[in-house]
MARRO-351342 format. One record per residue (C-alpha): x negated, y, z negated. Coordinates in Angstrom, 1 decimal, always signed. Layout:
! residues N
     c1     c2     c3
      X      Y      Z
...
***
This chain:
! residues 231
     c1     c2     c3
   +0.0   +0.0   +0.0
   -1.0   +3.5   +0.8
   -0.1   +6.9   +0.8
   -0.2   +9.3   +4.2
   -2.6  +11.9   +3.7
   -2.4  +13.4   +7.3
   -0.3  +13.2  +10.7
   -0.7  +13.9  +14.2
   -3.9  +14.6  +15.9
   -5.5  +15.1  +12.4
   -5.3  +11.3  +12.4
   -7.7  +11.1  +15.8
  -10.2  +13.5  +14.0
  -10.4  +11.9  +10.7
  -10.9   +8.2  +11.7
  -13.3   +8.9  +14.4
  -13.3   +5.7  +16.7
  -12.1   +3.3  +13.3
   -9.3   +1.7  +14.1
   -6.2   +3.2  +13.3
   -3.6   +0.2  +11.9
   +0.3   +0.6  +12.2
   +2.4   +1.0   +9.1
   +4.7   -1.9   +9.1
   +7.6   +0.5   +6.5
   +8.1   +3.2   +3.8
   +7.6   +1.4   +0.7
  +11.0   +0.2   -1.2
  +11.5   +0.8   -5.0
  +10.4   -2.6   -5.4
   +7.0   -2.2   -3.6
   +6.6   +0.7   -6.3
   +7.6   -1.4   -9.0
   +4.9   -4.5   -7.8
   +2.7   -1.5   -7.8
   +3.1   -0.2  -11.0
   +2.6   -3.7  -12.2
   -0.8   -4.7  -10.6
   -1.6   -1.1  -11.9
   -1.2   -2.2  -15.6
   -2.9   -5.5  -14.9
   -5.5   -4.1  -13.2
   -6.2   -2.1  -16.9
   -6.0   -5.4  -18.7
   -8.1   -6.7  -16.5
  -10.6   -3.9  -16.5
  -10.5   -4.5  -20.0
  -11.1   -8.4  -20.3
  -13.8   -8.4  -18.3
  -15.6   -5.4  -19.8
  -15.8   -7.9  -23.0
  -16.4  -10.5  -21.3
  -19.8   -9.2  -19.9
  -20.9   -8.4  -23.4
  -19.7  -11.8  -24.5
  -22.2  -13.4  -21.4
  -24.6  -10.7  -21.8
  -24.9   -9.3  -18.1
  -26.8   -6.0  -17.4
  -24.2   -4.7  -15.4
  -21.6   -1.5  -15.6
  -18.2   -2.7  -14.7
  -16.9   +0.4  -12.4
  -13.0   -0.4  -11.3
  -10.7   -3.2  -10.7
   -8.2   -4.0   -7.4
   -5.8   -6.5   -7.3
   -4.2   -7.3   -4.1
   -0.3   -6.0   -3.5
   +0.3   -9.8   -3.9
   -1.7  -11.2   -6.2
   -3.8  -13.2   -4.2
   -7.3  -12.1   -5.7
   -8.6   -9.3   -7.9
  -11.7   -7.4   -6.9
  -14.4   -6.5   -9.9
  -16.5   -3.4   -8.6
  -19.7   -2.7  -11.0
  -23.2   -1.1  -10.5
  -26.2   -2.9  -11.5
  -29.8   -1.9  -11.3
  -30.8   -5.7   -9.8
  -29.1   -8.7   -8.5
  -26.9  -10.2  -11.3
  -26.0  -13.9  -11.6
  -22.3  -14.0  -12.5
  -20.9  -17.5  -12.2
  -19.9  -18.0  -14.9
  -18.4  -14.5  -15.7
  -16.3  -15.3  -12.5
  -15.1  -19.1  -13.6
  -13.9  -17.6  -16.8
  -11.9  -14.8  -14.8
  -10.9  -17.0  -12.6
   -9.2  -19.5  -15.7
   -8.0  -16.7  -17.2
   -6.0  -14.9  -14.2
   -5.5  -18.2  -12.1
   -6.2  -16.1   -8.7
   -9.1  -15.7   -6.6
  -11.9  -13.2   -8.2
  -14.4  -11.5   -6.6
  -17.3   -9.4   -8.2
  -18.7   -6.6   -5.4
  -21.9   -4.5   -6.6
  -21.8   -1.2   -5.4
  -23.9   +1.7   -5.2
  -23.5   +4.9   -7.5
  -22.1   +6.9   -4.2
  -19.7   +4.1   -4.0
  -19.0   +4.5   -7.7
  -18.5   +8.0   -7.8
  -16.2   +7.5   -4.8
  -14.0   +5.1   -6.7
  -13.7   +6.7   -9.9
  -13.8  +10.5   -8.2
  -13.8  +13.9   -9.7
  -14.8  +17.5   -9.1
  -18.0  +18.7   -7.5
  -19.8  +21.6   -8.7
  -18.1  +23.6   -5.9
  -14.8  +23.3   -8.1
  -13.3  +20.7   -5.8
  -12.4  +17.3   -5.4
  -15.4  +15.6   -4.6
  -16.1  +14.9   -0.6
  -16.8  +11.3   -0.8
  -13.3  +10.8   -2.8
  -11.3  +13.3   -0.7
  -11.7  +12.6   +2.9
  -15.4  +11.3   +3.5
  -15.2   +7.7   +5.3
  -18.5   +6.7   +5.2
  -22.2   +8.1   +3.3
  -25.0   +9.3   +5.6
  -28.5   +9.1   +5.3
  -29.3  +12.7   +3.8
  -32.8  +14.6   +3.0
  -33.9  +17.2   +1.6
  -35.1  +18.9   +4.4
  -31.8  +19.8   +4.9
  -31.5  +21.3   +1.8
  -34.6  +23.6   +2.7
  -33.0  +24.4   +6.2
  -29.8  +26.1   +4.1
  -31.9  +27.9   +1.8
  -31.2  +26.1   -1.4
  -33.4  +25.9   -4.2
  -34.6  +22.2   -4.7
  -33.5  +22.1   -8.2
  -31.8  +18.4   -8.9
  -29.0  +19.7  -11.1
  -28.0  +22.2   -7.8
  -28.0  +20.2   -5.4
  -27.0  +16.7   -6.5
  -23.3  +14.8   -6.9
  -22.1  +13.6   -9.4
  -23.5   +9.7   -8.1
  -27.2  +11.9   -9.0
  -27.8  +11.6   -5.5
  -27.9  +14.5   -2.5
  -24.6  +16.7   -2.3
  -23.0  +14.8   +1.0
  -22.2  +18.1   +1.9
  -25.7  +19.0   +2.8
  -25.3  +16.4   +5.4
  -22.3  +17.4   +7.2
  -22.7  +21.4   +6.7
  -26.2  +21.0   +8.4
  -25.6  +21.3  +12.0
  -23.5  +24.4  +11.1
  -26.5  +25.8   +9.4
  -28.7  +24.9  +12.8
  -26.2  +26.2  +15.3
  -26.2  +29.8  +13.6
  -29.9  +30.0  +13.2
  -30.4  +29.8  +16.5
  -29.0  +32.9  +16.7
  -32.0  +34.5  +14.4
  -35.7  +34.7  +14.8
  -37.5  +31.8  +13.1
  -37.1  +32.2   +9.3
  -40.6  +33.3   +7.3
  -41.8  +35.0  +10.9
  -43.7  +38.0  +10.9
  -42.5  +40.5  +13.1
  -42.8  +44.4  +14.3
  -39.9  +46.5  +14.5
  -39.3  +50.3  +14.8
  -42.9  +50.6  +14.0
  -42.8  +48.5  +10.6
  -44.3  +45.1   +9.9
  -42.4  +42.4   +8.0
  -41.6  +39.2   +7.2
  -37.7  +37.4   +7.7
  -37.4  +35.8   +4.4
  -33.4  +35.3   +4.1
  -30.8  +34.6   +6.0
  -26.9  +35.6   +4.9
  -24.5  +33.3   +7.5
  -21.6  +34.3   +6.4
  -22.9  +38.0   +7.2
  -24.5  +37.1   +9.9
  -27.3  +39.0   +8.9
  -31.4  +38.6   +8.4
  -33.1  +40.1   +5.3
  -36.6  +41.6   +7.0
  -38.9  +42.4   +4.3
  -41.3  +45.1   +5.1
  -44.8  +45.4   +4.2
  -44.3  +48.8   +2.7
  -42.1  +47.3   +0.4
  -39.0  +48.3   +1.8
  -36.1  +45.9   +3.0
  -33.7  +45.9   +5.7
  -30.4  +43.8   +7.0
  -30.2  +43.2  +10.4
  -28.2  +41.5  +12.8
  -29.3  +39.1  +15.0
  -29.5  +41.3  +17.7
  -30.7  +44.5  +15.7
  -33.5  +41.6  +14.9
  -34.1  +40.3  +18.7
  -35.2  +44.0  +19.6
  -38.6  +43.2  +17.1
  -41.6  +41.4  +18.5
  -42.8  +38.1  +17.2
  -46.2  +37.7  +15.5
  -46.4  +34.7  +14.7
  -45.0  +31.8  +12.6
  -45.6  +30.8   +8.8
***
């Protein structure tokens, strides 16, 4: 069961080429009700196995549990830091709940997906909200928006790269293009100085003169200055 989050050509844009599967109906009161159910068991469940991986002793961090609209198996999602063996943790599940259980490590992105929450943008966090799958980010790309590389800035809550850096980065690369290489030295109006910001949402270049003085410029106030070279 689901809920429809978008319509339309929206749908196109936000699965990409996934495939898009047909909803068979709008859910009945008694869908709701089964779902309300498995939601309750899924907390006892969460539960019992939380104690049960004390009881056996396994260095793992139980993140969520899913049980299938009809019962047919319940899905145990934890992190770990290494491979964990547990067998036996699953026979015991399995005696207990007399379904099929499966235990699926996941990463900390994956974990912070699951359990969500707010970035430190104030909103819901991308990977919960609409992000389908995690890229390979750097922080090169951090460097190429002019962020500070200090961890608590520009990390999720998973204590990884904001996913944002990934996705806002092209943006960032389109619009410099419009402005000289940033940390150039250059002449204008008679003045040397050095481009060491630039504002995008201003669309403007700080130039920083040797004389101490500083200017904003456009990008083609800026394009009227000559080059010297490249730091």
């Amino acid at each position: 069961m689901g809920k429809a989050s978008c319509v339309g050509s929206l749908v196109k844009l936000k699965r990409g080429k996934g495939e898009t599967r047909s909803i068979i109906r709008k859910a009945l009161d008694s869908d709701l009700e089964t779902l309300r159910k498995n939601q309750e068991k899924e907390l006892s469940a969460f539960k019992v196995c939380k104690e049960k991986i004390i009881e056996f002793n396994l260095d793992m961090k139980l993140v969520s549990v899913e049980m299938q609209f009809d019962g047919s198996k319940i899905t145990f999602y934890f992190t770990a830091a290494q491979r964990v063996d547990f067998r036996e943790l699953v026979k015991d599940l399995a005696s207990i709940y007399r379904t099929r259980i499966e235990l699926r490590q996941i990463g900390v992105r994956d974990e912070a997906k699951r359990i969500s929450g707010c970035g430190i943008c104030g909103r819901k966090q991308c990977c919960s909200a609409f992000l389908n799958e995690f890229e390979q980010i750097t922080t090169q790309m951090a460097k190429d928006q002019q962020l500070a590389l200090n961890p608590s800035k520009i990390s999720g809550n998973c204590g990884r790269l904001l996913c944002c850096l990934r996705y806002e980065n092209d943006m960032y690369a389109e619009i410099f293009k419009d402005f000289p290489p940033m940390g150039c030295r250059m002449t204008l109006n008679g003045k040397v100085g050095m481009l060491n910001y630039i504002n995008i949402f201003q669309m403007k270049g700080l130039l920083h003169y040797d004389d101490g003085s500083q200017e904003w410029l456009t990008p083609e106030e800026l394009k009227k200055g000559t080059i010297e070279n490249v730091t």
